[in-house]
Legacy VTK file of the C-alpha trace (Angstrom):
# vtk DataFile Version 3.0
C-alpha trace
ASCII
DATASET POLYDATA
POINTS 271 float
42.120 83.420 98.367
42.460 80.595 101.245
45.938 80.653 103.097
46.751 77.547 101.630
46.639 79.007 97.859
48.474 81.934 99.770
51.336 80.025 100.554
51.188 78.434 96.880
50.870 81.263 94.900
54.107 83.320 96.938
56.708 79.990 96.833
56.135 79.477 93.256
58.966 82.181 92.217
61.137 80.414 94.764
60.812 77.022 93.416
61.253 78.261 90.079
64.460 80.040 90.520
65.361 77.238 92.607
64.824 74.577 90.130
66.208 77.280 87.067
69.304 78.073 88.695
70.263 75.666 90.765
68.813 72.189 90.355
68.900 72.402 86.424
72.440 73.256 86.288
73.677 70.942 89.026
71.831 68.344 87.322
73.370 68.310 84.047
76.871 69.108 85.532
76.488 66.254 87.523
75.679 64.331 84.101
78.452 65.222 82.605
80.856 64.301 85.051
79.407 61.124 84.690
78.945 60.704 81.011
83.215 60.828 80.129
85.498 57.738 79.390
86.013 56.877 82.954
82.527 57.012 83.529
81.159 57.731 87.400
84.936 57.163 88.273
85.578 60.557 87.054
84.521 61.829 90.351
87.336 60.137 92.491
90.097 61.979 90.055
90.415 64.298 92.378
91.816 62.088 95.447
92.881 59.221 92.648
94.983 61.420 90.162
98.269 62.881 91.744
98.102 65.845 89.597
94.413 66.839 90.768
95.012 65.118 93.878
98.312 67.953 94.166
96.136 71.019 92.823
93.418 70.120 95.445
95.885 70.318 98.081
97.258 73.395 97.302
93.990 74.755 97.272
92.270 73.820 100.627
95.883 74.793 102.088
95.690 77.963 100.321
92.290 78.408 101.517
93.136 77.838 104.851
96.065 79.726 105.613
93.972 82.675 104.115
91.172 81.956 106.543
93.197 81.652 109.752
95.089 85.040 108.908
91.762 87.104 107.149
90.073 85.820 111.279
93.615 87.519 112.622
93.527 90.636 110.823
89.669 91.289 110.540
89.394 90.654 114.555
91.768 92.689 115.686
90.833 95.353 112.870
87.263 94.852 113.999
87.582 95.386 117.385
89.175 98.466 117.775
86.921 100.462 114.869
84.376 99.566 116.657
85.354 100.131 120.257
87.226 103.737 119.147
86.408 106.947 117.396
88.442 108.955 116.049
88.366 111.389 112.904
88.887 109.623 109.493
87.054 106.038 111.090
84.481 106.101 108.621
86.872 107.048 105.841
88.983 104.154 106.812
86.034 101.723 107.339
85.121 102.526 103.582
88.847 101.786 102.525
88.856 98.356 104.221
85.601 97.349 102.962
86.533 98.959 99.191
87.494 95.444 97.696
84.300 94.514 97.613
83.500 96.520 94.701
86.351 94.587 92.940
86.338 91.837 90.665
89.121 88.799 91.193
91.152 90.607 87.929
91.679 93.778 89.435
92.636 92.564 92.855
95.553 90.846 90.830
96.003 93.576 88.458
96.544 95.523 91.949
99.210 92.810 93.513
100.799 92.887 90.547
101.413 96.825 90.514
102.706 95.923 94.230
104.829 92.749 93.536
105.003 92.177 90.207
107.865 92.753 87.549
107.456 96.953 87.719
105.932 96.332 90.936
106.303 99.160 93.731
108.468 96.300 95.592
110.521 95.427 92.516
111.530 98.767 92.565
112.003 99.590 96.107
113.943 96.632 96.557
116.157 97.060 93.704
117.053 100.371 94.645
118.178 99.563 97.879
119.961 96.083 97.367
120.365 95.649 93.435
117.928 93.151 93.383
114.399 93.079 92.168
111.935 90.985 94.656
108.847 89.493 92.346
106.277 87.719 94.122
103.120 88.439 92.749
102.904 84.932 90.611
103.863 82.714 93.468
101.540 81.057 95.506
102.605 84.106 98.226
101.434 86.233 95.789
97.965 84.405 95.506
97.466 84.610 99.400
97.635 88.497 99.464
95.085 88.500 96.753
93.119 86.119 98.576
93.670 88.166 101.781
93.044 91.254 100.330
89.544 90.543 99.490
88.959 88.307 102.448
89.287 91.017 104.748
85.945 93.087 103.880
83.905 90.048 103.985
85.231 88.743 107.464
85.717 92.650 109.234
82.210 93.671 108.636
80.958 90.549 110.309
83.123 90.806 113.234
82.094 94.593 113.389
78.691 93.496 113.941
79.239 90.531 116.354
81.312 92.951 118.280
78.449 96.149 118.146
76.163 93.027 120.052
78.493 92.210 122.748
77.260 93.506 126.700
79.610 95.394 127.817
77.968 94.752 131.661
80.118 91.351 131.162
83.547 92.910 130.123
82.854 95.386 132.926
81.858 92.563 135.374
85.415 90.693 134.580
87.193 93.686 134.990
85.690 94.504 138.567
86.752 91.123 139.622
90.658 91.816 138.537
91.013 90.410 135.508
93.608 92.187 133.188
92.761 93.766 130.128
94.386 90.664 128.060
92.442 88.633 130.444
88.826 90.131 129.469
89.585 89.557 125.846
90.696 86.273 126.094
87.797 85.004 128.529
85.048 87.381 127.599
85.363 89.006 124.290
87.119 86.110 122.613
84.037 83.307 123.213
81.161 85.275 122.467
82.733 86.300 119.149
83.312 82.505 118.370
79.955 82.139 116.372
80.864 85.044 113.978
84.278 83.728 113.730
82.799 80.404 112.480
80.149 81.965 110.122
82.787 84.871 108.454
85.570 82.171 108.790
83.474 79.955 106.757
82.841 82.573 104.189
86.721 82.744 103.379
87.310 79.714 103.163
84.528 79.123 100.526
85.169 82.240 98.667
89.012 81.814 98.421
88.650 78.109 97.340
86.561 79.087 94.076
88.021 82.419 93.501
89.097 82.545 89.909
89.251 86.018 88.574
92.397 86.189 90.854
93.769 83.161 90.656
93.591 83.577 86.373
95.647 86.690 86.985
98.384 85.730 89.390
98.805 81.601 89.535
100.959 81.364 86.464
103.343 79.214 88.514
100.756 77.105 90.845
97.659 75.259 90.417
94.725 75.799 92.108
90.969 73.975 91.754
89.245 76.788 89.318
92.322 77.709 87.274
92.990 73.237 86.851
88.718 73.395 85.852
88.961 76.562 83.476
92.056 74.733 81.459
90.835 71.087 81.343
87.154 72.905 80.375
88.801 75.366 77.060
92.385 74.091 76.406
91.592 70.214 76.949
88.029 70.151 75.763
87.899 67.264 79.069
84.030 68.559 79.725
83.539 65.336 81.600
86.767 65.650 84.226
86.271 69.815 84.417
82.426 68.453 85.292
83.944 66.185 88.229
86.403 68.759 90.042
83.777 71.528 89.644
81.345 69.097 91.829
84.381 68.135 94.259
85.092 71.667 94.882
81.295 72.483 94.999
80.685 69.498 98.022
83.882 70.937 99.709
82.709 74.479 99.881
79.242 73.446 100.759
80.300 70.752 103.393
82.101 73.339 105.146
79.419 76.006 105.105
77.128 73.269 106.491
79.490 72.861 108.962
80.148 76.450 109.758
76.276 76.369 110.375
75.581 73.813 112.339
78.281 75.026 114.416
77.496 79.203 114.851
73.410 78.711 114.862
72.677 80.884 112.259
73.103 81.597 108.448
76.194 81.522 106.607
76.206 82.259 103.021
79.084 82.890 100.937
80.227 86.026 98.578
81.763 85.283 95.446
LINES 1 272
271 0 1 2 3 4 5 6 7 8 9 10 11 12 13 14 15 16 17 18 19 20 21 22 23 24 25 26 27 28 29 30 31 32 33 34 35 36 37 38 39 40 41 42 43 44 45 46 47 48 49 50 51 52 53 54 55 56 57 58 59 60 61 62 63 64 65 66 67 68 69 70 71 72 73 74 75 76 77 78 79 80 81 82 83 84 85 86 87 88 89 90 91 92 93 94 95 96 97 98 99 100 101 102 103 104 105 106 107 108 109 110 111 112 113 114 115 116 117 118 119 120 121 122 123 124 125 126 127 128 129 130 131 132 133 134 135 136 137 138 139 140 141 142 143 144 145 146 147 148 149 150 151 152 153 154 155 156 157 158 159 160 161 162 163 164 165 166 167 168 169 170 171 172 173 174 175 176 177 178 179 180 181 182 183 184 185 186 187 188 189 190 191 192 193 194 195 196 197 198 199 200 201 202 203 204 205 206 207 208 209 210 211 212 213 214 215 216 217 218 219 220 221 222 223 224 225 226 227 228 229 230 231 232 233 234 235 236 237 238 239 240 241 242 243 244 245 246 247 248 249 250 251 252 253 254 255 256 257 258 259 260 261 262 263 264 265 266 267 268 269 270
């Protein structure tokens, strides 16, 4: 076999499951969208129509504000189980990254055992002031579910960046006086800014088409897959649910493109 019929013969399966799962579907979404009463207008409801215009708001701010703290937490986190040992790290390694094995439904079903109407908190905080504190189905609610399977994704990541780092340059800073703050901020801090990028990116993508979570706790807000999964069933508006599913499909890919121009390298997101 000639190298040429080589090369054939081993990207036929990927232009089959490219063309299968991703160019077929995307394809006759796109149709859709386009094949409604408003015709190819469909596709500026999002920005045109205050109610989607609204939901996609709350959304990419929900998204965000997930992001920034998930890069807080998973940094910091990151950092010092890497940098330390100490009996029980692996155990508590495999607790932070246990959300992974979760779907979106049982990450609410969990914040609602927390924060919910026979929540732990309900009943904490009724014992102590009379009154019961319910927050699992406001948008507060949504960002801890968001967060709490943010994390894994993000602290792994950092782990990693942080396991590459040379230690000859934190050393280096600190021989020339610079406080322990100091090395972070000037050493540690900028070489970890291409993983923050890359995981950051992740999040964001994950928590703006998370639905399994957002079916469970937004009773009270909208967000983009929960406003697509009840103009798609209770609506029957195939042609609008078409639209927003390609708006939030060019959002999440424009900023995964731009998370990888920006790090260098690969970024791929986890549903």
């Amino acid at each position: 076999m000639s190298h040429r019929n080589f090369i054939s013969v081993c990207l036929l399966p990927l232009v089959v499951v490219t063309a299968a799962f991703f160019v077929l579907p995307m394809a006759q979404l796109v149709a859709v969208g386009a094949d409604g009463p408003r015709g190819v207008s469909a596709y500026l409801a999002i920005l045109t129509e205050p109610r989607y215009r609204a939901t996609l708001i709350n959304t990419v701010v929900l998204a965000a504000a997930t992001t920034v703290a998930t890069l807080v937490i998973a940094t910091i986190a990151g950092l010092f189980l890497q940098r330390h040992r100490f009996p029980g790290r692996t155990v508590l390694i495999a607790m932070l990254t246990f959300p992974l094995a979760f779907p979106g439904v049982v990450v609410g079903f969990l914040i609602i055992l927390l924060a919910g109407r026979q929540g732990l908190v309900g009943a904490i905080t009724l014992a102590l002031s009379g009154e019961k504190v319910v927050f699992a189905y406001s948008i507060f609610g949504l960002f801890l579910g968001y967060l709490y399977f943010s994390i894994p994704r993000v602290i792994l990541t950092i782990m990693a960046a942080v396991q590459k780092l040379d230690m000859g340059l934190e050393e280096a800073a600190r021989s020339l006086g610079a406080s322990p703050w100091g090395v972070q901020r000037d050493v540690v801090l900028p070489a970890l800014v291409p993983a923050f990028v890359a995981s950051g990116a992740i999040a964001f993508a994950t928590a703006m088409g998370a639905f399994g979570t957002a079916f469970t706790l937004a009773t009270n807000i909208d967000v983009l897959p929960m406003l697509i999964y009840t103009e798609f069933t209770l609506a029957a508006n195939f042609s609008i649910s078409a639209a927003l599913s390609i708006g939030l499909g060019v959002i999440a890919w424009a900023i995964l493109a731009l998370a990888r121009s920006l790090s260098g390298g690969t970024v791929a997101a986890a549903g």
